[in-house]
C-alpha positions in Angstrom: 32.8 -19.4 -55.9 33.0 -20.3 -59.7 33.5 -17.8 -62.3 30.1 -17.0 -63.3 28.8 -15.7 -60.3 31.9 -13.1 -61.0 30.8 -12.0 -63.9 33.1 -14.1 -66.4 33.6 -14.1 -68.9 33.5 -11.1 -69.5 31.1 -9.9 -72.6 33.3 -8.5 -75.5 31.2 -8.7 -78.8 33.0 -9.4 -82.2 31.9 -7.8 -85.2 29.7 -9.8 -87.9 29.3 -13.0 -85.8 25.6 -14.6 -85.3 23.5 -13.2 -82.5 22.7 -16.4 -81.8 23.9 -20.2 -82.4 22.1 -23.4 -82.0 24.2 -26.3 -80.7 23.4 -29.5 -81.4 24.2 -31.7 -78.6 26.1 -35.0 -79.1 26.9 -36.6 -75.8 24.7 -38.8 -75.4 25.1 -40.9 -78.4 28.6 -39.8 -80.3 29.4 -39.2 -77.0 29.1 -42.2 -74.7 29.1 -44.9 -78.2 32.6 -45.1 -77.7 33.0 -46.3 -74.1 34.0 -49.1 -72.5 31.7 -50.0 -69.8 28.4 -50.4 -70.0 26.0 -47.2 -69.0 22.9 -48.3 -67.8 20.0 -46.9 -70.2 18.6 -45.0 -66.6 21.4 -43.0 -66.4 21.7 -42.0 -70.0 18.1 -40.9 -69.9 18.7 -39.1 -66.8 21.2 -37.5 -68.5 19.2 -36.4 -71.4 17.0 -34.8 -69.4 19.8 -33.2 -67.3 20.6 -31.6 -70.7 17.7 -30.3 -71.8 17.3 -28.7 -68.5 20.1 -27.4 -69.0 19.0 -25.4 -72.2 19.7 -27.7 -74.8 17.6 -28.2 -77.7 18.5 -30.4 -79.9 20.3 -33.5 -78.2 21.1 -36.7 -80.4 19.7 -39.2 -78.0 20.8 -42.7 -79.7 21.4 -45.0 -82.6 19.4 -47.7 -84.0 22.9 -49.2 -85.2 23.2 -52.9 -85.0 24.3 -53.7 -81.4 27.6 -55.5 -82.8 28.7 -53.0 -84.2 28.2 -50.7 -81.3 27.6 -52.1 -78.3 27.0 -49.5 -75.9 24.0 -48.0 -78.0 22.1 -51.1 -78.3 19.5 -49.9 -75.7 18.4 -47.3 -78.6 14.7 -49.2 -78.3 14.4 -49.6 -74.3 16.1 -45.7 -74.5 14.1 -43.7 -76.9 10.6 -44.6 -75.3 11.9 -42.8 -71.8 12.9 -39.4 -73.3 10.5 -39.1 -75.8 8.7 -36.8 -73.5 11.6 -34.4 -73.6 10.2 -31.0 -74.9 13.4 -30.8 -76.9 14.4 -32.0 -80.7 15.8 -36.1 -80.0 18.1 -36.7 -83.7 18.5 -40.7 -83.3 21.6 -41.9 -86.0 20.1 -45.2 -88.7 22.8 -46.5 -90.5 20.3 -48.4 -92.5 16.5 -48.9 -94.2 16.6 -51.5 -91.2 17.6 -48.6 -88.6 14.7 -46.3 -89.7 11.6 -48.9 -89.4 13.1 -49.1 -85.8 13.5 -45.5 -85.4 9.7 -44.9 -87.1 8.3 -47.3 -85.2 9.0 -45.5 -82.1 7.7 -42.4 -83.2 11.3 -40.6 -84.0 11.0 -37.1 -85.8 14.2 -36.5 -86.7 17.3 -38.9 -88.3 20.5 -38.5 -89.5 22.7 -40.9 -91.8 26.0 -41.0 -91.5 28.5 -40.5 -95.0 31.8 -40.7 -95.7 34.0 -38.2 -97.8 36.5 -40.5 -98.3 36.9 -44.4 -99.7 39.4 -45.5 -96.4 36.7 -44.6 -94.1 33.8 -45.5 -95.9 34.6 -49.2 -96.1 36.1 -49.2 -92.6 32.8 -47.7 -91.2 30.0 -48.5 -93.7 32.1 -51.8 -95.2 31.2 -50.0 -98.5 32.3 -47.4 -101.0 31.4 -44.2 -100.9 29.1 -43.9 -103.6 27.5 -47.3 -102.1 26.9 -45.6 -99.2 25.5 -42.8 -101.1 23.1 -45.2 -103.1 21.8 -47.1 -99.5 21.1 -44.0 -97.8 18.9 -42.5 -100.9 16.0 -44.5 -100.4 16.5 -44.4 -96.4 16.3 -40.1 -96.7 13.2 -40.5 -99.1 11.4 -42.6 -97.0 12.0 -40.3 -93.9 11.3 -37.3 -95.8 7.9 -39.2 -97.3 7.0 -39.6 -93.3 7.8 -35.9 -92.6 10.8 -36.8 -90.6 13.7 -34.2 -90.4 17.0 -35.7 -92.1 20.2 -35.0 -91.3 23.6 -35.3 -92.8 27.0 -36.6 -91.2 29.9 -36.8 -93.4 33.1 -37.5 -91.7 36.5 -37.1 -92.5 35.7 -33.2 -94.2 39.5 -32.4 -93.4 41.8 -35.2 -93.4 42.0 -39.1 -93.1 44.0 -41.1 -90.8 44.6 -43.7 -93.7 44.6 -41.0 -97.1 46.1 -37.9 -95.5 44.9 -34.1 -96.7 41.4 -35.0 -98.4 40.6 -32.7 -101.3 38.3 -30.1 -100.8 36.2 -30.9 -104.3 35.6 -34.7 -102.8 33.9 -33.6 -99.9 32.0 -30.5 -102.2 30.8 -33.4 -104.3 29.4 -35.7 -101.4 27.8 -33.1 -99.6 26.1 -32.5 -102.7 24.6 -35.8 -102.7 23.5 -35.6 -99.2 21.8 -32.8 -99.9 20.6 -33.8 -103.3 18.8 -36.5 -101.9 16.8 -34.5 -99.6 19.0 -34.1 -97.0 17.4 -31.1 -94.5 20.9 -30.1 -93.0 24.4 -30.9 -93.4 27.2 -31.6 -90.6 30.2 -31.5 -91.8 32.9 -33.3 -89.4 36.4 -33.1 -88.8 36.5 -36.9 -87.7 40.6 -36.8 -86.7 40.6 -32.9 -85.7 43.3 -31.6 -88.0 41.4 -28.8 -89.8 42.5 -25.5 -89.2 41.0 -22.2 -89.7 41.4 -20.9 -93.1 41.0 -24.8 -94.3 37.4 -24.6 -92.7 36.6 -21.2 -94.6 37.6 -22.6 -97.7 35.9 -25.5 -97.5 32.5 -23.8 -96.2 33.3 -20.8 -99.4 33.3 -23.5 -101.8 30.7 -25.1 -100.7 28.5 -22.0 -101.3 29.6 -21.4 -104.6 28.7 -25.5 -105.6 24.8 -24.2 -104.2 25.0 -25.7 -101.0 24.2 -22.6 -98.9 25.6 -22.2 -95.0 21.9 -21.6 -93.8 22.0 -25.2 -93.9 25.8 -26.3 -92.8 26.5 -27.2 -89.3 30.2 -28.2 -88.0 31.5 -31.3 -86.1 34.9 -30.3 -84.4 36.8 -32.8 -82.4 39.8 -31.0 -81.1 42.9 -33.8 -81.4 45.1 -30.6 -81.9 43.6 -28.0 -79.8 42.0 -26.8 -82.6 38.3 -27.4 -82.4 37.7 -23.3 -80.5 39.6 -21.9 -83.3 38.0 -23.8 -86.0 34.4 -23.3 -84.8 35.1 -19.4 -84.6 36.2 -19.3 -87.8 32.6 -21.0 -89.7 31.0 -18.7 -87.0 32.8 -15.9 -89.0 31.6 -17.6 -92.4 27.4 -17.5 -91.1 27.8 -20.8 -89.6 24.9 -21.2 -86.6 24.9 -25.0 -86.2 27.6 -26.2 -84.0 27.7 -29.9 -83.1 29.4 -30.1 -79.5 29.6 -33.2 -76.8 28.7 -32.3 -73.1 32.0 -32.9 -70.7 33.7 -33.2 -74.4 32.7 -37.1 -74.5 33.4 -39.3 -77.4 35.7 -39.4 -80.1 35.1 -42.4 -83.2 35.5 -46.2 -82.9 36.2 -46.7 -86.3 39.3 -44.1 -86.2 41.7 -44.5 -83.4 43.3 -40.9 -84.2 39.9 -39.5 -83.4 40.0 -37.5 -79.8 37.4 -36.3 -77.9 34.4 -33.8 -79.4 34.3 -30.3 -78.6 33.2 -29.9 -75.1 30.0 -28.6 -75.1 31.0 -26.1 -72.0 33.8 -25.0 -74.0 32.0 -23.8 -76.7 29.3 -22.1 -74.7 32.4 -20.1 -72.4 33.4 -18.9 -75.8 29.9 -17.6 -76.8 29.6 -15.9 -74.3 32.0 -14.5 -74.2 31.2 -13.1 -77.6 27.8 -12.2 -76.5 26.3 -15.0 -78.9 22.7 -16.1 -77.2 22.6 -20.4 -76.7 20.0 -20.3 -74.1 22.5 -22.7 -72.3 22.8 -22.2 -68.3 26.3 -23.0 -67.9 26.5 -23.7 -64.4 23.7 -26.7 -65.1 25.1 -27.7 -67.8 28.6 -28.3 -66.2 27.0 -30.1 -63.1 25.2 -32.4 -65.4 28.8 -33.0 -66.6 30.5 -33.4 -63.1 27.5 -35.6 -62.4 28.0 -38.3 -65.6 31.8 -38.0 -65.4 31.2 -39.6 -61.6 29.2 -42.2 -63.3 31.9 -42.6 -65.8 34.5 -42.6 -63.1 36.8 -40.2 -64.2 37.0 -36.9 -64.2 35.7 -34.2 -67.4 38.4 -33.6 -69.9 36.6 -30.4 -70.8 38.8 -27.3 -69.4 35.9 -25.1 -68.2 34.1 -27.8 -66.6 37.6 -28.5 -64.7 38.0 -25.0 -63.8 34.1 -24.3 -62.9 33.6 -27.5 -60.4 37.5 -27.0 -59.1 38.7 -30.3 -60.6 42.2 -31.2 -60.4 43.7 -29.8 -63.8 
């Protein structure tokens, strides 16, 4: 019997926390772009769907990146067409003017571009400064948001670089101003190599707010190389934070950063909610069988701890 159907967690409410928290599901593209084998585009519309039965909502389904550059999403246009009819939101990542025509000609409604707050990671992922970056994705964001598309903003690297160390807290304050300055509709603010910590988030997310940029409109992107990503999440949940990026099974990590480990598992996050008595509209049991059932495809087992512990894998 798993724990649910015990009752657990049990539901202990925290004082001035959300009553409710969007998460916006990565696994299928952050998630499975950084694999090795090849998953056939069946199976990761299959698991799309598996998601959104699941009570997802927003699930980032692909990338209209250029296939060299990562290989396992270069299905995005034999993909997109076989979800579409999802009732749920589909993000798709475009790097590039070139990435949105693909993505608008399929009918997307929603993009995200993908920023650097620091120089190292900008040229190693974008081959390009950051204020380069900056100037390409402008007239990529005014284009979507001329077509009524919903824009999105990653920047990575928030909290620390593998190649620059500490990264200052007023460099990534003045890039996600530009996101948003350019029309940005949302901001995600990632911790690419998982080395924030709580009070670092807080500061970050205060400082933010008093620069304009208000948390109504800040989501976090936790990947939990130190065990921190729980901690880190609860502690922009304490700041007003209700967006909260998460990877099912805790798939992915970044190709461009070989420090980055896996995302927050997505059945991690909702355990902790729950807990909390925060409303997802996630079914956990689903969710962690749709897990189970990709991690078989995969061929190894879930590193997310309450999928282990739900569907009795070996720890």
């Amino acid at each position: 019997m798993s724990t649910p159907e015990l009752g657990l967690p049990m539901v202990v409410p925290a004082p001035d926390l959300p009553a409710r928290v969007r998460i916006h599901e990565v696994g299928a593209r952050d998630g499975l772009q950084n694999e090795k084998g090849a998953v056939p585009t069946e199976v990761k519309a299959e698991f799309i769907r598996r998601l959104a039965d699941a009570g997802l909502t927003t699930i980032e389904a692909t990338s209209f990146v250029h296939p060299k550059w990562v290989p396992q999403l270069a299905d995005a246009k034999q993909l997109f067409p076989l979800v579409r009819d999802v009732p749920v939101e589909l993000p798709v990542l475009v790097p590039n003017a070139r990435g949105l025509d693909r993505a608008l000609a399929l009918n997307a409604t929603r993009i995200a571009v993908f920023a650097s707050a620091t120089e190292s990671f900008a040229k190693a992922n974008l081959n390009r400064t950051v204020d380069e970056a900056l100037a390409m994705f402008a007239p990529v964001v005014a284009r979507a948001k001329a077509e009524q598309v919903h824009v999105r903003g990653y920047l990575s690297m928030c909290f620390g670089d593998p190649w620059e160390g500490p990264v200052p807290i007023h460099q990534v304050v003045r890039v996600s101003k530009a996101l948003m300055d350019m029309g940005c509709d949302e901001l995600s603010l990632g911790d690419t190599i998982g080395v924030a910590t709580p009070a670092h988030v807080q500061d970050l997310l205060s400082q933010l707010n008093e620069e304009g940029v208000p948390t109504s409109v800040i989501g976090v992107h936790f990947h939990d190389t130190y065990g921190q990503a729980l901690a880190n999440t609860l502690a922009a949940l304490q700041h007003g934070v209700t967006t909260v990026d998460a990877s099912a099974g805790g798939l992915g990590g970044c190709p461009y950063a070989k420090s980055a480990t896996g995302n927050l598992a997505t059945e991690d996050l909702v355990w902790m909610l729950q807990g909390l008595g925060i409303d997802t509209g996630v079914d956990l049991g689903r969710l962690t069988a749709t897990s189970v059932w990709m991690a078989d495809h995969l061929g190894r087992p879930s590193p997310s701890r309450t999928v282990r512990a739900l569907s009795h894998q070996e720890q």
